[in-house]
C-alpha positions, -999 to 999 in steps of 0.1 A, spaced: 115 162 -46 149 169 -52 166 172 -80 201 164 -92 206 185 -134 231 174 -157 219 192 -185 227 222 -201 198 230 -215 173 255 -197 153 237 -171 111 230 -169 109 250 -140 125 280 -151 104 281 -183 68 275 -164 76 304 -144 82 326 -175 52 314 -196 32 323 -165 42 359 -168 42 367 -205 16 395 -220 -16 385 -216 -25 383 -254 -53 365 -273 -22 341 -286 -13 336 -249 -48 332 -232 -54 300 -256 -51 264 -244 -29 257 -274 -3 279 -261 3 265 -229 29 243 -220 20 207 -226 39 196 -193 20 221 -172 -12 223 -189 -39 200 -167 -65 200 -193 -41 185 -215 -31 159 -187 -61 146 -181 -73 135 -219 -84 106 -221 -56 105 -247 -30 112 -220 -37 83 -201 -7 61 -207 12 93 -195 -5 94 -163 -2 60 -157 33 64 -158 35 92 -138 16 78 -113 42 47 -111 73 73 -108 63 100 -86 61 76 -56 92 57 -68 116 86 -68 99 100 -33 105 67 -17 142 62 -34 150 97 -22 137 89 13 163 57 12 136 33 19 142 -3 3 119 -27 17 80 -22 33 59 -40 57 24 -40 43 -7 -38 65 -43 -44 43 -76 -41 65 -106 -27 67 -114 7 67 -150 1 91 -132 -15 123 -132 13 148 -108 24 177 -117 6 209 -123 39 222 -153 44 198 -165 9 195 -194 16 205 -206 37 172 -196 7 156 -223 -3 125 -227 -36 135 -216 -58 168 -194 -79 148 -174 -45 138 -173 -36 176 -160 -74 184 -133 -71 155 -123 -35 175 -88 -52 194 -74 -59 155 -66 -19 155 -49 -21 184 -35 -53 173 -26 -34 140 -12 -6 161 8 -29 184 24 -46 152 29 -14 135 52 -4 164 74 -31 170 81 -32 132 91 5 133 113 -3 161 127 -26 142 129 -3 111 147 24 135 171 2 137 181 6 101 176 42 98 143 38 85 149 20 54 141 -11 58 105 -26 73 86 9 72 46 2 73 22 7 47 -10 14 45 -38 24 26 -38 57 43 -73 57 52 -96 50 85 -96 16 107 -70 -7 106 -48 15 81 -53 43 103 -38 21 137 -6 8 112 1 46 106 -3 56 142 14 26 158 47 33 137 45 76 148 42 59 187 76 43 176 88 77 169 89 66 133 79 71 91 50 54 76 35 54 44 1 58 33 -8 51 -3 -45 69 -6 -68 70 -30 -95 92 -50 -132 80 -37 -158 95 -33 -166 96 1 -130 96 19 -113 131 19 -85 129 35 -55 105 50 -57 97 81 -38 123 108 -5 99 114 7 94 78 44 113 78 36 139 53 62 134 30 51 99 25 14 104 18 5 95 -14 -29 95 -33 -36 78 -63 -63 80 -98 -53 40 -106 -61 13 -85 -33 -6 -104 -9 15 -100 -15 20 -65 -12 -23 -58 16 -21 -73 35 3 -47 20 -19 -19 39 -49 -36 71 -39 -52 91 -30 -20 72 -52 3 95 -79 25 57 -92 44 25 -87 38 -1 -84 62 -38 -90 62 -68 -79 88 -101 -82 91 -118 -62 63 -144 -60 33 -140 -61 -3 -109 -40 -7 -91 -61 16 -104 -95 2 -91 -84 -33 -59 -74 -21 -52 -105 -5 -61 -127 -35 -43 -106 -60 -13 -103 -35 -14 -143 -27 -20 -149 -67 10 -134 -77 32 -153 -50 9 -186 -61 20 -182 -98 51 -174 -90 52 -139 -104 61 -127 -74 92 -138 -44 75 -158 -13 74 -131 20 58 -140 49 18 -135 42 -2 -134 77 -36 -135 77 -43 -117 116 -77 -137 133 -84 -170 130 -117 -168 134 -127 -144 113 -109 -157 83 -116 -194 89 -149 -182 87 -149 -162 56 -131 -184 40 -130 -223 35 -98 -229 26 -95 -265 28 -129 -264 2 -109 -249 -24 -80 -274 -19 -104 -303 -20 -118 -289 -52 -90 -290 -67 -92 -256 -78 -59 -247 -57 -31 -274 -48 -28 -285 -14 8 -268 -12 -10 -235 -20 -24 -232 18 14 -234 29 16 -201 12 1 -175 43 -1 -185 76 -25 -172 105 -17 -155 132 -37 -136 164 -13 -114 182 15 -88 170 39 -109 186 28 -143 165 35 -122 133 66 -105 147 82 -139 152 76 -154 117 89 -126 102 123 -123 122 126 -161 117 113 -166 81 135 -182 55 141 -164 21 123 -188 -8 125 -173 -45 94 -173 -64 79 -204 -77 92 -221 -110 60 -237 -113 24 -239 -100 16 -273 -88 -13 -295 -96 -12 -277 -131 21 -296 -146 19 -309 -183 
């Protein structure tokens, strides 16, 4: 992280590095003396957590403006569907059937990094989760491009680590869930959605609510397997129920192939956000 000083007073940096190095008194052994911007047990006080919040909403910011990259193609899916190559240690048989979404993912991934090439990398760079399964093929599909992705991880316990084709500089890892949704939405120009469990099913509804209420601008939202999501989810019930308006399942669209998605995005129409959510007028 880079960065550019206009001030003439004596920088954070500099004055770390000295309180690291003063006598080693009682006074300078106590928590109280350390510096509150580089003390951890400070950070993380329950207190502190507006701070961290905050932090955790800039750090990525300032990475991704210093990187020059202005808009993202996001990629939500489950972290269970396996490589081809290793379907067969697959949980279930329905896992090892949804396999060909990661090389669907992968396929997508790359042909949107060739297209973000094109732009110097700046515009239509993948996102991911950062994790295993169909965030793993988005990563890996944009490095066979030759190209950056992003992977916003975070803390659970039982994943360690990103996955392997995450660019470096662009792997993230996140404390708030909030935060971290937020960084999948704020730059994105689509939004894509695979096969997947509960992580995935609540970032499609919170992604689709926002665009439904208007809160957020209309991108292209692909839903990748008909069958699978036709199954999972009966649309057309919710319609009839009233619950959601009938122009609310013209909001996403679903697709099969990399290509399918490809093409609505190249040929999608800019729409702003919604002024107001029908079959709720007063």
């Amino acid at each position: 992280m880079t960065e550019d000083r206009h001030s003439r007073f004596r920088d954070a940096h500099s004055d770390r590095d000295r309180a690291e190095h003063v006598p080693a008194t009682p006074q300078t052994q106590a928590p109280a003396y350390r510096l509150a911007f580089a003390d951890e047990e400070f950070l993380c006080r329950e207190e502190l957590r507006p701070v961290r919040l905050q932090l955790e909403l800039l750090k990525p910011e300032l990475m991704l403006n210093e990187h020059g990259i202005e808009s993202t193609i996001v990629m939500f899916g489950g972290a269970r569907i396996p490589d081809p190559a290793h379907k067969d240690k697959a949980r279930t048989q329905t896992l090892a059937d949804l396999s060909h979404f990661y090389d669907e993912a992968r396929e997508f991934a790359r042909l949107m990094t060739e297209k973000s090439k094109e732009s110097g990398g700046r515009h239509n760079v993948v996102v991911t989760g950062g994790g295993p399964g169909v965030m793993e093929a988005g990563n890996r599909g944009a490095l066979d491009a030759g190209g950056h992705s992003i992977g916003l991880s975070i803390v659970l316990p039982h994943e360690q680590a990103p996955n392997g084709y995450v660019t470096p500089d662009l792997s993230f890892n996140f404390h708030y869930f909030a935060i971290r949704k937020m960084h999948f939405l704020m730059r994105a120009r689509a939004i894509t959605v695979f096969p997947g469990g509960f992580g995935t099913l609540d970032e499609l509804f919170e992604s689709l609510t926002l665009i439904q209420t208007g809160r957020m601008e209309r991108v292209p939202f692909l839903l990748f397997g008909r069958a699978f999501w036709d199954k999972i989810i009966n649309w057309e019930a919710l319609a009839d129920a009233g619950t959601i308006s009938d122009q609310d399942l013209d909001l996403f669209r679903v697709v099969d192939t990399a290509q399918e998605a490809v093409q609505i995005i190249d040929n999608w129409e800019p729409a702003p956000p919604r002024d107001s959510l029908p079959g709720r007028e007063r």
